[in-house]
N, C-alpha and C positions, 0 to 999 in steps of 0.2 A: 414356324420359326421361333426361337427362344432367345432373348438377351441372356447373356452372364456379364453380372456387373461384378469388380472388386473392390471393396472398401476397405479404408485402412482409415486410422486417427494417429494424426501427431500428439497427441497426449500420453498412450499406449505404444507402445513400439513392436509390442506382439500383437498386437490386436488384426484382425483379420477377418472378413465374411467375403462369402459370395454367395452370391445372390441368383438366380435365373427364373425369369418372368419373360410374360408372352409381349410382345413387343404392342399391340395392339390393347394390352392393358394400361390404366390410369396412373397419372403420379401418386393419389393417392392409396393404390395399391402397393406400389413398390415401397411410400412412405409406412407401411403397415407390416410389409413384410421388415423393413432397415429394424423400427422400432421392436415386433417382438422377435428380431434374433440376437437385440441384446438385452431382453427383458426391461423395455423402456415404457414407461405409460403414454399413453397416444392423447394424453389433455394438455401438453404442450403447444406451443405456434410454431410453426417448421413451416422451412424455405427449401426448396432446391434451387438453384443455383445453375442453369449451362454456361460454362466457362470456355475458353480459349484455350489455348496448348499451355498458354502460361497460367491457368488459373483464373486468369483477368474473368471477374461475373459480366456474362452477357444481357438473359432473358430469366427473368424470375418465375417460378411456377412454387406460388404462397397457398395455403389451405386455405386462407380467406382475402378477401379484398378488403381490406382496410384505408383506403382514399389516399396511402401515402405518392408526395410525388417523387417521381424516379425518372431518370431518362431510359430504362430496361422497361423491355414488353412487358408485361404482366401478365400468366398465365394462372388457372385456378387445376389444381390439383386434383378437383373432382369433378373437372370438364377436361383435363386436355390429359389425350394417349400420348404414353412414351416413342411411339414411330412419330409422333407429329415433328418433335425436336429433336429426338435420337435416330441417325441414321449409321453413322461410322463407324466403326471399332476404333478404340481410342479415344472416344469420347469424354470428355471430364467434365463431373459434376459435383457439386458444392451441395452436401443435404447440413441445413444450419437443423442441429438439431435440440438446438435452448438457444433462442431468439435474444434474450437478457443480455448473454455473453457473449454472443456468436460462434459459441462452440458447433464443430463439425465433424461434417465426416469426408471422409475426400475419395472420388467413387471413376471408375473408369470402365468404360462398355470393352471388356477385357474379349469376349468374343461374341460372335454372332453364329445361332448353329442351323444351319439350315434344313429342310426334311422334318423335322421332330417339331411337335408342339406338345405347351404345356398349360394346364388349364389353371392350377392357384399355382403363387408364386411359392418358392423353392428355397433355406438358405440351404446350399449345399457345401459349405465349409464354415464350418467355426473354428478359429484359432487366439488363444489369447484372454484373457478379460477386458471387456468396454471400459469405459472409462465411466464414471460416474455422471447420470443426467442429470444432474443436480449437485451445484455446490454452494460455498457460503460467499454470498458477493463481497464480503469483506475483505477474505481471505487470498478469491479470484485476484480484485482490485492492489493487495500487497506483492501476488505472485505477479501479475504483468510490470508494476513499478518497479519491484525487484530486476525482471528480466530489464527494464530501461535503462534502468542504474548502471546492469551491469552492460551492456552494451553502450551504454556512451562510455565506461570508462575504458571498454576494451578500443573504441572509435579514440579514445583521447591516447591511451598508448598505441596504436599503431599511426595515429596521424605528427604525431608529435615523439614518440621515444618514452618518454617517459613526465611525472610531476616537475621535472630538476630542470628542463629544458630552458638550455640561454644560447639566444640567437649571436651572441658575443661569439660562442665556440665552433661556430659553420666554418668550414674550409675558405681560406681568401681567395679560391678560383670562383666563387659565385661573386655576381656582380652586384655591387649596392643598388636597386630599381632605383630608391629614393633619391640618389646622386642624379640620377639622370633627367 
């Protein structure tokens, strides 16, 4: 049997792998093969992540145990196989691949092939360039405020119209709450 997983990054918008690994292999095989199919050095901390249909993190499988507390299982990457938690097609997983920033990868058990095995893991699609493993935290920490900035202001015109808003100018079919 062989998984094919698909991985894509919201950073990248072409960006694309897949992947196929023998199901009975380790996380931190399949972490080896993510890492050299976008030429990433493997002295990073990396997480994957089993998610829910919505993303929501379930069960973590870390490279190391580091004592933090979590209400999620903790699994170790170089003890626990990919059948133990991957059973479905459709499956989504979370590979944090720079722990710093929570940058990821976003991965889905895209098929299951049954009959065929494979002995090392496989990327059988490259599309795209990765996004860089490494950036400058300063830079990171401007690009997320930025993105806040701009989303409270877009939050503040779609909740309100626009900066000019005067509650004087509403329609007199709305009823004063405060009268009442």
């Amino acid at each position: 049997m062989i998984y094919r997983f698909k991985i894509i990054s919201e950073e990248t918008a072409n960006f694309r792998r897949e992947i196929e690994i023998d199901p009975d292999a380790y996380f931190m095989e399949l972490r080896d093969a993510i890492l050299d199919s976008v030429d990433y050095s493997k002295d990073e901390i990396n997480s994957f992540y089993i998610c829910d249909d919505d993303w929501r993190r379930l069960d973590e499988v870390a490279i190391e145990d580091f004592g933090t507390l979590s209400d999620r299982d903790l699994y170790l990457m170089d003890e626990t196989r990919l059948s133990e938690l991957i059973e479905d097609e459709g499956q989504k997983i979370e590979f944090v691949f720079d722990g710093l920033t929570e940058r990821s990868f976003f991965m889905e058990l895209k098929e299951i092939i049954t009959g065929k095995n494979i002995s090392e893991p496989l990327c059988c699609l490259k599309e795209g360039k990765a996004p860089a493993q490494h950036v400058d935290i300063d830079d990171f920490e401007k690009k997320i405020e930025k993105k806040a900035a701009d989303l409270s202001r877009e939050l503040d015109m779609d909740f309100y119209g626009d900066s000019e808003f005067d509650a004087d100018e509403l329609d007199d079919r709305f009823v004063d709450l405060e009268s009442m």
